[in-house]
C-alpha positions as CSV (number, residue, x, y, z in Angstrom):
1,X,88.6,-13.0,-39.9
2,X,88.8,-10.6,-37.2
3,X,86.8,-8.5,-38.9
4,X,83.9,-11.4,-38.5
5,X,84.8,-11.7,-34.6
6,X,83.7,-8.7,-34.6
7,X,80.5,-8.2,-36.6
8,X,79.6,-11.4,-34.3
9,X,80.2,-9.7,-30.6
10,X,78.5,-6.6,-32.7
11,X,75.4,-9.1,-32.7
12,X,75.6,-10.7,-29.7
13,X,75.8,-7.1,-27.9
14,X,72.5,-5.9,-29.7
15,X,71.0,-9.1,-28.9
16,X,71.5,-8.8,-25.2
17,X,70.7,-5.0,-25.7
18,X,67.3,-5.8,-27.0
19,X,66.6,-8.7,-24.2
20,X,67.6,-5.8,-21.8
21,X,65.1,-3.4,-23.4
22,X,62.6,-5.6,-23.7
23,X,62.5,-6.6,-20.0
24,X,63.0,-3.1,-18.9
25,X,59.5,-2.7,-21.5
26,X,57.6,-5.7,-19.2
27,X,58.4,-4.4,-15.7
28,X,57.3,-1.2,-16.9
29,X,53.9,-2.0,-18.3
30,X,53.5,-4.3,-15.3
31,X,54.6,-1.2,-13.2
32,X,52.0,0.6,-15.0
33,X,49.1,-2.0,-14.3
34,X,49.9,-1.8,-10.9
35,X,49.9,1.8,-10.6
36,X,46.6,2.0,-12.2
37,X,44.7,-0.7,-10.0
38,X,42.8,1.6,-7.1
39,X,43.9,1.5,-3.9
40,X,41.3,2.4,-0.9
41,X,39.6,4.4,-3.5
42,X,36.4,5.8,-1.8
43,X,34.9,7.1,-4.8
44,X,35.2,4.1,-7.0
45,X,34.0,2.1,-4.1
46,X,31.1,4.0,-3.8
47,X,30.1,3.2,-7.2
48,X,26.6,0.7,-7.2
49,X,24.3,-0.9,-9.4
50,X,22.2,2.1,-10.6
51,X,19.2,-0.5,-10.9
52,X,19.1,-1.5,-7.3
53,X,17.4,1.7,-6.8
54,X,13.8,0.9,-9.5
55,X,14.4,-2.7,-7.8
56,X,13.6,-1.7,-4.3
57,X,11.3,1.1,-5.8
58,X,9.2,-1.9,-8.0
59,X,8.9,-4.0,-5.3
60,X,7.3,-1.6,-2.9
61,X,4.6,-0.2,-5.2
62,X,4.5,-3.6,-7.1
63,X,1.4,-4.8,-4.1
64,X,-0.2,-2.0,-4.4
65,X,-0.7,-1.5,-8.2
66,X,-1.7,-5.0,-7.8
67,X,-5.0,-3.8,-5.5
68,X,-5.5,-1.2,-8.3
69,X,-5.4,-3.7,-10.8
70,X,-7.8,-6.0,-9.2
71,X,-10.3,-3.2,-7.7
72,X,-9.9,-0.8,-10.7
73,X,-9.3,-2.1,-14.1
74,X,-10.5,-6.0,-13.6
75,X,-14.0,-6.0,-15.1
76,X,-16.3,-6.5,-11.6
77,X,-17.9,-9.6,-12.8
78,X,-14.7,-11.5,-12.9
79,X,-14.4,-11.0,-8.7
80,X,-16.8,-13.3,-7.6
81,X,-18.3,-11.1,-4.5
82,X,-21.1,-10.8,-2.6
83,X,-21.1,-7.1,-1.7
84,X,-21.5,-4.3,-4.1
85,X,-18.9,-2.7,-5.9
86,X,-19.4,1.1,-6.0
87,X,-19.6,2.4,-8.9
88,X,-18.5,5.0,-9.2
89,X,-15.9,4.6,-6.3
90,X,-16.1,7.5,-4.1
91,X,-13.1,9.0,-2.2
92,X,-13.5,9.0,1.8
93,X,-12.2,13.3,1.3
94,X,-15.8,13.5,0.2
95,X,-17.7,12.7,2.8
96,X,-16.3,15.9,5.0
97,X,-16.2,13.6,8.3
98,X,-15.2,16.0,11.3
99,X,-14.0,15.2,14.7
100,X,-15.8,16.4,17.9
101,X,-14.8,19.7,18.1
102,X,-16.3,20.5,14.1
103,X,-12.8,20.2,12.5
104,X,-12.7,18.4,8.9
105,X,-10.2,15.6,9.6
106,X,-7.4,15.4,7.2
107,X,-7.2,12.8,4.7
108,X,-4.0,11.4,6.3
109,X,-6.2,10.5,9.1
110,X,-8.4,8.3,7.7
111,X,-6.6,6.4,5.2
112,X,-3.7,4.4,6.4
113,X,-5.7,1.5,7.1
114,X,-8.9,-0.7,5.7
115,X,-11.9,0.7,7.4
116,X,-15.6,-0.3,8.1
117,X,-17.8,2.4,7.9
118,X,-21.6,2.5,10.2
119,X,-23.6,5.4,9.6
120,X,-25.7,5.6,12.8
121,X,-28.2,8.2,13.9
122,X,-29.4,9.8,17.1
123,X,-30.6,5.8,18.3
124,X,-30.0,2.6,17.4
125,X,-33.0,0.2,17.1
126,X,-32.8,-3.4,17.1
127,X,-31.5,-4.0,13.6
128,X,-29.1,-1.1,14.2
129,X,-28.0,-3.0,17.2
130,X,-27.6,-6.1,15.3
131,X,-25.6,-5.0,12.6
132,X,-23.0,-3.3,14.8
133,X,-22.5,-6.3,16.6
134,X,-22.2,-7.9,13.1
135,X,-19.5,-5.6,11.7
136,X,-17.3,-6.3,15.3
137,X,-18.1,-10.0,15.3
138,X,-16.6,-9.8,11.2
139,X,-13.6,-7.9,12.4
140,X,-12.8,-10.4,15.2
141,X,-13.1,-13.0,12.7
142,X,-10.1,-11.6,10.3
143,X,-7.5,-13.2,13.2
144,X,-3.8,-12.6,12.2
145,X,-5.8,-9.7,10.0
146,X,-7.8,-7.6,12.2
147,X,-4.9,-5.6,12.8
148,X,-5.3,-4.0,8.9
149,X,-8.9,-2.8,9.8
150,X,-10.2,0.0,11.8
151,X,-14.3,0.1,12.3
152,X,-15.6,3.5,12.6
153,X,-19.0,4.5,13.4
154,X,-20.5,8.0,11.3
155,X,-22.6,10.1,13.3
156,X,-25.4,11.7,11.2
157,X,-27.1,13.6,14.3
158,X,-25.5,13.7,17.8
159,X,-25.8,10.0,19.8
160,X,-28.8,9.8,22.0
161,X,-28.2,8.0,25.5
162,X,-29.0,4.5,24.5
163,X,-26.5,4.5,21.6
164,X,-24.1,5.6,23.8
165,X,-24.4,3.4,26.2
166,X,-24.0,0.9,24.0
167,X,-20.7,2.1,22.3
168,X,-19.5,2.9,25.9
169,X,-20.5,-0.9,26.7
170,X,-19.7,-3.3,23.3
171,X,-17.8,-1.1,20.9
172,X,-15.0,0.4,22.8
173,X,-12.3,0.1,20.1
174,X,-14.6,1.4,17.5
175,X,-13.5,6.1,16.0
176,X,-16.5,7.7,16.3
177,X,-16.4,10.4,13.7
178,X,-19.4,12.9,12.6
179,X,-20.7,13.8,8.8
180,X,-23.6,15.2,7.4
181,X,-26.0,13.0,5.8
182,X,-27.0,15.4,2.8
183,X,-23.3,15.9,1.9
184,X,-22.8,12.0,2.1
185,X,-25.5,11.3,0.0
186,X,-24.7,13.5,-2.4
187,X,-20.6,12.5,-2.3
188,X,-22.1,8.8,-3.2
189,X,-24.7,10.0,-6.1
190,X,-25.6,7.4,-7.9
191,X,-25.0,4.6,-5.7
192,X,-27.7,5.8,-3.5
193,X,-30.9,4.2,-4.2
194,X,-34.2,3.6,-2.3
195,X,-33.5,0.1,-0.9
196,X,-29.6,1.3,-0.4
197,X,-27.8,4.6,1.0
198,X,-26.5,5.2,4.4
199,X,-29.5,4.7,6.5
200,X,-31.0,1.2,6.2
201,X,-27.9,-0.1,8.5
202,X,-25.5,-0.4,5.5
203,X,-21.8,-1.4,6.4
204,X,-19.6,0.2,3.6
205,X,-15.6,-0.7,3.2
206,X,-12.8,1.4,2.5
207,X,-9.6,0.8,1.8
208,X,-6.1,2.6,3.2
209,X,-5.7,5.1,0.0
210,X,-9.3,6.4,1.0
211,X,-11.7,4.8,-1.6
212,X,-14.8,3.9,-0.7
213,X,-15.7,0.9,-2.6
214,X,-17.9,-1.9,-1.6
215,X,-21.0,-2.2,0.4
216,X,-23.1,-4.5,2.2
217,X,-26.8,-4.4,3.3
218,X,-28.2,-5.5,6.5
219,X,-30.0,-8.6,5.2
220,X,-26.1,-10.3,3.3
221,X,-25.0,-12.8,5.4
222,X,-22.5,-12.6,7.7
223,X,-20.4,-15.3,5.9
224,X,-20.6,-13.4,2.4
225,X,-19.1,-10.3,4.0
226,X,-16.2,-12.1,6.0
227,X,-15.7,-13.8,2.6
228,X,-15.5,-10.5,0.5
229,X,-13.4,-8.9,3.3
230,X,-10.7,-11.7,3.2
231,X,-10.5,-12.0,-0.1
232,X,-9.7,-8.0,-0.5
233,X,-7.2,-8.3,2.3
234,X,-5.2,-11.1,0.6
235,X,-5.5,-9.4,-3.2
236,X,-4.2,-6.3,-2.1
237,X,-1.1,-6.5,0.3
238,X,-1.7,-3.0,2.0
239,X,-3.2,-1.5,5.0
């Protein structure tokens, strides 16, 4: 008999031994979880999404491969337009347009916004006239978007005093820049033809990367070009 009260308290002890152990075991590993939770941890805080970086990257170029797309690889007939799509386009870095002391002017200079290019000569005649007050009267026209376009006037032979005059008078916001004509011509190549080049009052459009790529002859309607001008402004997003 007392050999059994004893086997019993025997079992009782190692029962509460165990509970004991075991509940020293669960503070520990709750111990341990605590521990291992950071605390003010700059590093791990520091840690981000390493996708955020293409996201913000995407949706910068995303408007401009857009304009590529649509002025590029879109097959020409698909854009309903009016003006003529150069073909081949031809890069503004081409032309050699210099300032008024002779210096080429850098490519950084002339493409950070849509421009309309006016080849003028040493005077302007009456269609001359015409179509430069065209190209401001399109410009005024964009509204909320003339901000995106700069006109700019190429001088093929210095300006005589009646053209002058007249830039001085009715085209004050306008960059006069100067270029050669033989060096235009040949930059353009083929798209140079006898009833089109850069001296029949032509009004050619560029866009803020530099590319040369549509142009418009002095008989198109004003209407047509505002049309085609709008229409490239909303597609592409830039300038």
């Amino acid at each position: 008999m007392a050999a059994n009260v004893k086997i019993h308290r025997f079992a009782q002890n190692d029962k509460r031994a165990a509970k004991h152990n075991s509940a020293i075991l669960i503070m520990n590993d709750k111990d341990s979880q605590v521990e291992s939770r950071p605390v003010n941890n700059p590093i791990a805080g520091s840690k981000r999404n390493p996708y955020t970086v293409w996201f913000v990257v995407i949706a910068f170029i995303a408007p401009v491969a857009l304009a590529y797309v649509i002025f590029f690889l879109v097959d020409v007939k698909s854009f309903v337009n009016h003006g003529e799509i150069l073909d081949p386009i031809v890069h503004i870095r081409s032309f050699e347009l210099k300032n008024e002391v002779g210096e080429i002017i850098p490519q950084d200079e002339l493409t950070y916004k849509w421009r309309l290019i006016s080849f003028v000569g040493k005077d302007c005649d009456e269609h001359c006239e015409s179509r430069l007050y065209d190209s401001r009267q399109i410009h005024t026209s964009l509204g909320k978007n003339k901000h995106r376009l700069i006109r700019m006037f190429v001088h093929l032979e210095p300006a005589g005093e009646s053209l002058t005059r007249l830039i001085s008078e009715t085209h004050k916001n306008i960059i006069s820049v100067t270029g050669d004509a033989e060096s235009i011509i040949n930059a353009l190549g083929k798209n140079v033809r006898e009833d089109a080049g850069i001296k029949n009052n032509e009004i050619y459009i560029m866009d803020p990367m530099g590319n040369v790529m549509m142009r418009f002859t002095q008989e198109q309607p004003n209407k047509e070009f505002l049309h085609d001008l709008k229409k490239l402004l909303k597609a592409s997003q830039i300038g």
